[in-house]
C-alpha positions in Angstrom: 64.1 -193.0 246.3 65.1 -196.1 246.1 66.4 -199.0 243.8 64.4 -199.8 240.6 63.1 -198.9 237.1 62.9 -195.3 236.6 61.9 -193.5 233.2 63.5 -189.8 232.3 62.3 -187.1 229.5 65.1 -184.6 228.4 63.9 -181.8 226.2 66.4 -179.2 225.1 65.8 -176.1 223.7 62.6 -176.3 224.5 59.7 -174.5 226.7 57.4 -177.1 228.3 53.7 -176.2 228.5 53.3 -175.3 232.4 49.8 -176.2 232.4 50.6 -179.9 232.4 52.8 -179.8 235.5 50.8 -178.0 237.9 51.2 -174.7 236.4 48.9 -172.0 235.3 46.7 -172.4 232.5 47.0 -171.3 229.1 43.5 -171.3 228.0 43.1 -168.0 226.7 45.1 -164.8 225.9 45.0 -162.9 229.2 47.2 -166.4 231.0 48.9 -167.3 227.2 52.4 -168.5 227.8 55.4 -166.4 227.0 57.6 -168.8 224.2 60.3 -165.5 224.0 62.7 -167.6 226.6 62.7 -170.5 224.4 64.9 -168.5 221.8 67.6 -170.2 220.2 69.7 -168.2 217.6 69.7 -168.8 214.0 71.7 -167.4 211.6 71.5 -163.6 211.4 68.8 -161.8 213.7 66.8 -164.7 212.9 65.4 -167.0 215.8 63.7 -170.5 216.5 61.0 -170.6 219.1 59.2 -173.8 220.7 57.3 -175.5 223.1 55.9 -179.2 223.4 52.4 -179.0 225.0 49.5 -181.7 225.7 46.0 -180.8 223.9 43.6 -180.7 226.8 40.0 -180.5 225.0 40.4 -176.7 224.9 42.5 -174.2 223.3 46.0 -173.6 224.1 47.7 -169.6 223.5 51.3 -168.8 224.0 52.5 -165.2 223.0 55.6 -163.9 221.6 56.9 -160.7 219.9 57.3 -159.7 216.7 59.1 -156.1 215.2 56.7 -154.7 212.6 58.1 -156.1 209.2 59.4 -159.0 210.7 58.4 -162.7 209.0 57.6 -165.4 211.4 56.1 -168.6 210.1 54.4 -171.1 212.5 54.5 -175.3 212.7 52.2 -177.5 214.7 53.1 -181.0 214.9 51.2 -184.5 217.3 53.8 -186.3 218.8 51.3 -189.4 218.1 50.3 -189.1 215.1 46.6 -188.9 216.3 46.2 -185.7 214.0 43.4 -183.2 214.4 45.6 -180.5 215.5 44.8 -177.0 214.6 46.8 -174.0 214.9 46.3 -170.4 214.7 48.0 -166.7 214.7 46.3 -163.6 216.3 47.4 -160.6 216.4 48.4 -158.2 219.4 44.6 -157.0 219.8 43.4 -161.2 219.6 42.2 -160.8 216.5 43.1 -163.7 214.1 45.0 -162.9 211.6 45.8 -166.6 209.8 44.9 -170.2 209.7 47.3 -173.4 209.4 47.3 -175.6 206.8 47.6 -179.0 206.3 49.9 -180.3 202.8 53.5 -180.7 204.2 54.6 -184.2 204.9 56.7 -183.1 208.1 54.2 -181.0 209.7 50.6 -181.0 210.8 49.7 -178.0 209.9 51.5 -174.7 209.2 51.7 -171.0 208.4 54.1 -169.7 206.5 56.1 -166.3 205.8 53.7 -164.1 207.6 54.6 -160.6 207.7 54.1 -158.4 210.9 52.2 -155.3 210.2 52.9 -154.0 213.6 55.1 -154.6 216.6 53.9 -156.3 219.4 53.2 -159.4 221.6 51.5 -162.3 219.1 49.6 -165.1 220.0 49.7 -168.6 218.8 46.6 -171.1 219.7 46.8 -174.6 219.3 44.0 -176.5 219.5 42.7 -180.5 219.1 41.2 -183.4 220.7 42.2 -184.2 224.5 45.0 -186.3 225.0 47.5 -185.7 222.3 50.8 -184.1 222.8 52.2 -181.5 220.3 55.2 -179.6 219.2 54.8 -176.2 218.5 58.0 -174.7 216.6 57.6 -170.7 216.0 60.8 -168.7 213.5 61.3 -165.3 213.7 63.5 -163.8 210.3 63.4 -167.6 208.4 60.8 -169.8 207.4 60.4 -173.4 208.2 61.2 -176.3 205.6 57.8 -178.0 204.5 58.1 -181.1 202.8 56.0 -183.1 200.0 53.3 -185.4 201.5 54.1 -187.6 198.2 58.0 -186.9 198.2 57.7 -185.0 194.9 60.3 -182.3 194.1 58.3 -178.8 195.9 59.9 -175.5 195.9 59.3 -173.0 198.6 59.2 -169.0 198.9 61.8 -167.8 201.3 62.1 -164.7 199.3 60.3 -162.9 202.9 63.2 -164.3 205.1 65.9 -165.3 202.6 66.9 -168.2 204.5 64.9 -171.6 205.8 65.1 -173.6 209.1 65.2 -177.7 208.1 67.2 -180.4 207.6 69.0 -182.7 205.1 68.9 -186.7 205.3 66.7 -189.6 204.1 63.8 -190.7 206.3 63.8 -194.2 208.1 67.8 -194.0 208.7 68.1 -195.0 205.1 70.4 -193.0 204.0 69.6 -190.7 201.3 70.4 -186.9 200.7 68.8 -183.6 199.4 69.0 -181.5 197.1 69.6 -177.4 197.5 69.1 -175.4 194.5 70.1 -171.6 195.0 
């Protein structure tokens, strides 16, 4: 306490990964963190999930559910822009079940419009270099907007989820639009 220069991070809607404040690791499945709190409603029975985490040299799993049928699609992004960062999706047993990609300009790496064979708890690992913090945005029921590394025109499949979770405006704060075709 006291007078003087003090520095304050807000993050809403957001889980925070616990390992980096004195919490219990996330290093593997059996202590993978829960990311079903971080929930925030979308339209329909669709949900957004996420966490911002700090790569530590070693992987990092957090778990959440999925209803058998149910799309979920899966973003990993460095908060900076270091790269490296991988991401992951296993499946209730651990076994993996896809790999992200790299090719969208507003993500790292992704997986998109995966389908749940079964219900039960998921895992997400993200994984990278020590040092670098991430964000890791999950959707339940909607996929997430990936855009052109070059800025070219791309369309995307949402024909799994039928509806997308992005965002309209021009990079830079140069104004600028975008364009929905339905």
């Amino acid at each position: 306490a006291g007078t003087g220069l003090y520095e304050v991070e807000v993050w809403l809607n957001s889980a925070l990964e616990t390992e980096n404040f004195g919490g219990e690791t996330n290093n593997d499945l059996t202590t993978a963190q829960g990311l079903n709190g971080s929930a925030v409603a979308l339209q329909g029975t669709a949900d957004r999930l996420a966490v911002v985490g700090r790569s530590d040299g070693s992987d990092d799993y957090y778990h959440f559910d999925l209803a058998a049928g149910q799309g979920a699609s899966l973003v990993l992004t460095g908060l900076d822009d270091q790269g490296g960062l991988q991401v992951a999706l296993l499946d209730p047993s651990g076994t993996l079940v896809a790999l992200g990609v790299r090719g969208a300009g507003n993500v790292d790496q992704s997986i998109s419009s995966f389908r749940a064979p079964a219900t039960g708890r998921y895992y997400a690992r993200a994984s990278g270099e020590a040092g670098h913090p991430y964000s890791l945005v999950i959707t339940r029921g909607a996929d997430f907007e990936l855009e052109s590394e070059t800025g070219a025109v791309a369309l995307q499949d949402i024909s799994l989820t039928g509806q997308v979770l992005g965002a309209l405006g021009g990079g830079g704060g140069g104004g600028g639009g975008g364009t929905i075709r339905v």
